[in-house]
C-alpha positions in Angstrom: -3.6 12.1 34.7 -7.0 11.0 33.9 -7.7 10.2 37.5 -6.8 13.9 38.2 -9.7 14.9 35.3 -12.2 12.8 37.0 -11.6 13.9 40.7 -11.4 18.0 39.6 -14.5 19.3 39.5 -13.7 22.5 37.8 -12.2 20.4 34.9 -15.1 18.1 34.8 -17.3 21.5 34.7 -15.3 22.1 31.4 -15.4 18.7 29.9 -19.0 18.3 29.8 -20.0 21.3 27.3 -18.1 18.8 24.9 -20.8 16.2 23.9 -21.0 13.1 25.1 -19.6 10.8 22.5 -16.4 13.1 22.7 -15.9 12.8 26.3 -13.2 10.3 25.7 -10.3 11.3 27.6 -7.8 9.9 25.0 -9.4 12.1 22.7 -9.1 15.1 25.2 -5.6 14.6 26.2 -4.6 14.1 21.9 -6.0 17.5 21.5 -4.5 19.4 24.1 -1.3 17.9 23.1 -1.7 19.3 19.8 -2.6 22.7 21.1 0.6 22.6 22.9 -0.5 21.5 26.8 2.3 20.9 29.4 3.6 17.5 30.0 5.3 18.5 33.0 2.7 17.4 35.5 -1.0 17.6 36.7 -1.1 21.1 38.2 0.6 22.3 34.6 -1.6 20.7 32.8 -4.6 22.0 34.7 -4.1 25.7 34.4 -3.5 25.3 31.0 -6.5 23.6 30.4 -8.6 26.0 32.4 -7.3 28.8 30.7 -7.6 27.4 26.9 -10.9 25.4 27.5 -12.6 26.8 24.1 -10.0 25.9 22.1 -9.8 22.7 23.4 -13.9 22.6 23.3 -13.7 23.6 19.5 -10.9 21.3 18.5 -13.1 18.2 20.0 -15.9 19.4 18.2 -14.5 18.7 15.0 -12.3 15.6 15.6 -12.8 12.2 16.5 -9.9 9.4 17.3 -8.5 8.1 14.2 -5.4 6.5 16.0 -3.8 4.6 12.7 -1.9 2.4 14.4 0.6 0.3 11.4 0.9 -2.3 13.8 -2.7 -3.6 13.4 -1.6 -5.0 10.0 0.6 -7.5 11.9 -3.1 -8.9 13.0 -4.7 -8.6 10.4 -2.0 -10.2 7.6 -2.7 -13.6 8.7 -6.5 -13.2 8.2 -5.9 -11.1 4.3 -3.7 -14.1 3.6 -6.1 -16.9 4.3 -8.5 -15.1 1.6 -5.7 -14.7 -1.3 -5.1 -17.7 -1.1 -1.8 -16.5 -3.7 -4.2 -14.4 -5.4 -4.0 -10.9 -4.9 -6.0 -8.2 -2.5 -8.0 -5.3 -3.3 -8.7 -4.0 0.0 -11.0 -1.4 1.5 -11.0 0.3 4.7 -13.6 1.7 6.6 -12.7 4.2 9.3 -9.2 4.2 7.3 -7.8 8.2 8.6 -4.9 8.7 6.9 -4.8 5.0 4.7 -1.4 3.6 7.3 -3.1 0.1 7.2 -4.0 -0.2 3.8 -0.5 -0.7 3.1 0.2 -4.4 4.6 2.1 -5.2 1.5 4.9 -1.7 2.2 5.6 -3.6 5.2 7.9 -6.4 7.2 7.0 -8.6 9.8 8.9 -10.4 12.6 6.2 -13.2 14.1 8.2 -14.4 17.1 11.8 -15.1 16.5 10.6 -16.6 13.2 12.1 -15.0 9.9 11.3 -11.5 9.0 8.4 -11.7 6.6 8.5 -9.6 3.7 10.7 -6.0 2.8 10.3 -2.8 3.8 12.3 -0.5 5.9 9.8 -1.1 8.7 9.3 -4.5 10.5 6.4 -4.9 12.2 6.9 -7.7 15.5 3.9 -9.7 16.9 4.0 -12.4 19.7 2.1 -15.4 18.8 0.3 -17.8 20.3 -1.2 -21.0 18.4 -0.8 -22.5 15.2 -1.1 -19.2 13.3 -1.1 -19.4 9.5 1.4 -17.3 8.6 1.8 -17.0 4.5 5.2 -17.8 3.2 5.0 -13.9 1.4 3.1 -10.9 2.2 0.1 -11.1 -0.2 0.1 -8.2 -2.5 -2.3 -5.6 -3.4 -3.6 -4.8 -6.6 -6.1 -1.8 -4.9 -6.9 -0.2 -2.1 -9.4 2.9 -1.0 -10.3 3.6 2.4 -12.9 5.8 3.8 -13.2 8.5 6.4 -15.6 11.3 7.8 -12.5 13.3 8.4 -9.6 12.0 5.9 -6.2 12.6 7.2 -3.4 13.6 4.3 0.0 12.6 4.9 1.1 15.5 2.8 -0.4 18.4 5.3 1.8 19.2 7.7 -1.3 19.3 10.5 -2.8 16.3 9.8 0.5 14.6 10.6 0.8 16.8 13.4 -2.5 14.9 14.6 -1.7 12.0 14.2 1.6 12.1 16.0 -0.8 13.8 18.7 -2.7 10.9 19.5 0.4 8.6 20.3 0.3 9.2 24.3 4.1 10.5 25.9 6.3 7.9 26.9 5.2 5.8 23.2 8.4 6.5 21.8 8.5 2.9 19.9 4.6 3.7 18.6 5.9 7.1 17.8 9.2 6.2 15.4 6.7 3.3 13.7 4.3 6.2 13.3 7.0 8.0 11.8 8.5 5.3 9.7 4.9 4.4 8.2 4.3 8.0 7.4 7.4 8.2 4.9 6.8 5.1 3.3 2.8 5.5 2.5 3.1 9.2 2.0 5.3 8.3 -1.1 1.7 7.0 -2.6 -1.0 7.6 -0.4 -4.0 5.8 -1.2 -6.9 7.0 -1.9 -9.6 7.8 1.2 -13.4 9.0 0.4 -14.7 11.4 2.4 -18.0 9.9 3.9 -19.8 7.8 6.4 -19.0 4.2 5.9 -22.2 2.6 5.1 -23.5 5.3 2.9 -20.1 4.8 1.0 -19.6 1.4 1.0 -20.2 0.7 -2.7 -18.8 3.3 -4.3 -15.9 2.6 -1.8 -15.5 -1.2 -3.8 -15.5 -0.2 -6.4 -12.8 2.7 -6.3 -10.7 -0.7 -4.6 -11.4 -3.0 -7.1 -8.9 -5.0 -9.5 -9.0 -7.4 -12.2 -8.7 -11.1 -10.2 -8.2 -9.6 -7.2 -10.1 -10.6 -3.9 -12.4 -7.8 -2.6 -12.2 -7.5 1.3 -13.6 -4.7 3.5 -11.2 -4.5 6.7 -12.1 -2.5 9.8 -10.2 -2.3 12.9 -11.2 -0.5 15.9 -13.6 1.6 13.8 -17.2 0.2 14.0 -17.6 0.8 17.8 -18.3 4.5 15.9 -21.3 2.9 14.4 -24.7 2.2 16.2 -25.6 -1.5 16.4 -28.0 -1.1 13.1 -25.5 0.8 11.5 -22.7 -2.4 12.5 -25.2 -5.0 11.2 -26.4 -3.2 8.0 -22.8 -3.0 7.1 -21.7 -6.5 7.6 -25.1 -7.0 5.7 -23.8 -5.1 2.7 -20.9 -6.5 2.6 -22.1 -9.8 1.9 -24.2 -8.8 -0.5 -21.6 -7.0 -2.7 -19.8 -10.0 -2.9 -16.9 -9.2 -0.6 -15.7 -10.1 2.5 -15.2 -8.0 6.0 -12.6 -8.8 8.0 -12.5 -7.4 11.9 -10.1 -6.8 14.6 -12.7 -5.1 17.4 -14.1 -5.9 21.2 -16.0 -8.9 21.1 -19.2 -6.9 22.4 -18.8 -4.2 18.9 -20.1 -7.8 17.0 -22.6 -9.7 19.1 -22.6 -12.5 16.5 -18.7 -12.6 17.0 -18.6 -12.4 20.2 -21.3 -15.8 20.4 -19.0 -17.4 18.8 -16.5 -17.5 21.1 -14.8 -20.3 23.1 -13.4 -18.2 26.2 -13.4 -14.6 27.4 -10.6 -13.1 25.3 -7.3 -12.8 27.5 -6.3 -9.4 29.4 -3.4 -9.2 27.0 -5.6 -9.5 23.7 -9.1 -8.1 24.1 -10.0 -8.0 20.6 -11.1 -10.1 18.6 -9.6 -11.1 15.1 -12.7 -12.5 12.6 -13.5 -13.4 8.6 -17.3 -13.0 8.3 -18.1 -12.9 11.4 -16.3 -16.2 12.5 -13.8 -15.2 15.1 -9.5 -16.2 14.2 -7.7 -15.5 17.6 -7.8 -12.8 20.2 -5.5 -9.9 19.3 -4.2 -6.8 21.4 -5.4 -3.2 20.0 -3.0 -2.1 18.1 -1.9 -5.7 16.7 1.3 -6.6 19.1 -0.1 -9.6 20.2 -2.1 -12.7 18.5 -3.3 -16.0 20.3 -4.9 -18.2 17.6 -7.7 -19.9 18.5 -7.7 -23.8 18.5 -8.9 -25.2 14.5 -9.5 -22.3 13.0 -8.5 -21.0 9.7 
């Protein structure tokens, strides 16, 4: 489909009185789904788009991708683990939509065909590669807050709507995990501020924090939203408020991650999984793969 868009003229015509940063065409095709586009075929799809551009113009005014994949916690445990350290988490999210992966401790996890890792009606399942550090328990979590410029609410009908919009047809596994996430966090959704991250980031802390608990700041696929200065003020912050970040993102989102690396990051797992800027493993996107990288951790 979206080498259709790019060789149609007309469409193109359409597609740039959006502006630029919301040219994605992930973010194009989400909100047409939710406006209730064909997904019969190209020609469909076309003449629908022609015919509803401004509503499709106005929705992607107003939106941006906040693709809350629960997967990505299945990257990200091993790294919240290493900081408890058996002491417990109070995590904060930047870029967190509708709060799915503040939750780590709701879910399970299947790492390989090791034992399933934790309880939950949902089992997350990530292939390994490496010697990772998997906990022998799910660390728990004594508070959480995320923040968003557009916070998603698991109990509005729409905003679940969206977010079922931006899994792609065909997804039907990332759909029923969608699904299945939604009813277990929507029982207590955590708290998200409404607000740019950076400007937030204190009062975002402190709305996270719990007695003996371990403050970290996770963001995953996020901060390519944020200019470089913006990136580097936050990681700056951070540190200076006593917590630590922890990233799953391209390498070329954190230049000083992305030095650090030993080898290109496979095809498989493009991102890269870090503590403080010191990179873990490669990971895929939305968490379904993990290669550890040699001596770390």
């Amino acid at each position: 489909m979206g080498l259709a868009v790019a060789a149609d003229g007309d469409v193109l015509t359409r597609i740039a009185r959006l502006p630029r940063a919301r040219r994605q065409p992930a973010l194009v095709f989400a909100i047409s789904r939710l406006l209730g586009a064909p997904e019969s075929g190209w020609d469909e799809y076309r003449a629908w788009l022609l015919a509803h551009e401004d509503r499709v113009v106005a929705e992607a005014c107003r939106r941006t991708m906040q693709t809350n994949e629960p997967l990505r916690c299945a990257a990200l445990l091993p790294a919240l683990a290493l900081l408890a350290g058996g002491r417990p988490l109070a995590l904060a999210e930047v870029g967190a939509a509708a709060g799915l992966c503040l939750c780590p401790d709701r879910y399970a996890y299947r790492y390989d065909d090791r034992p399933v890792l934790g309880s939950s009606p949902l089992v997350l399942e990530c292939v390994t590669n490496g010697r990772v550090p998997l906990p022998a328990r799910v660390p728990s979590v004594a508070g959480r807050a995320g923040a968003d410029l557009h916070p998603l609410r698991l109990d509005r009908p729409r905003d679940v709507r969206w977010l079922r919009a931006l899994v792609p047809p065909g997804a039907g596994e990332r759909l029923a995990r969608l699904d299945a996430a939604v009813r277990i966090v929507a029982a207590r959704q955590p708290r998200v501020l409404v607000g740019d991250a950076v400007a937030v980031l204190p009062r975002l802390l402190a709305h996270a924090a719990a007695d003996g608990a371990v403050p970290v700041v996770v963001a995953s696929g996020t901060l390519v939203y944020l200019d470089a200065r913006e990136r580097e003020r936050l990681c700056e912050d951070v540190r200076e408020l006593g917590a630590h970040l922890v990233t799953l993102e391209a390498p070329a989102v954190l230049p000083c991650v992305q030095a650090l690396l030993p080898d290109p990051p496979p095809r498989e797992a493009p991102f890269v999984l870090a503590i403080d800027g010191e990179p873990l493993a490669f990971a895929h996107p939305h968490g379904r793969v993990l290669h550890w990288l040699a001596g770390r951790g």
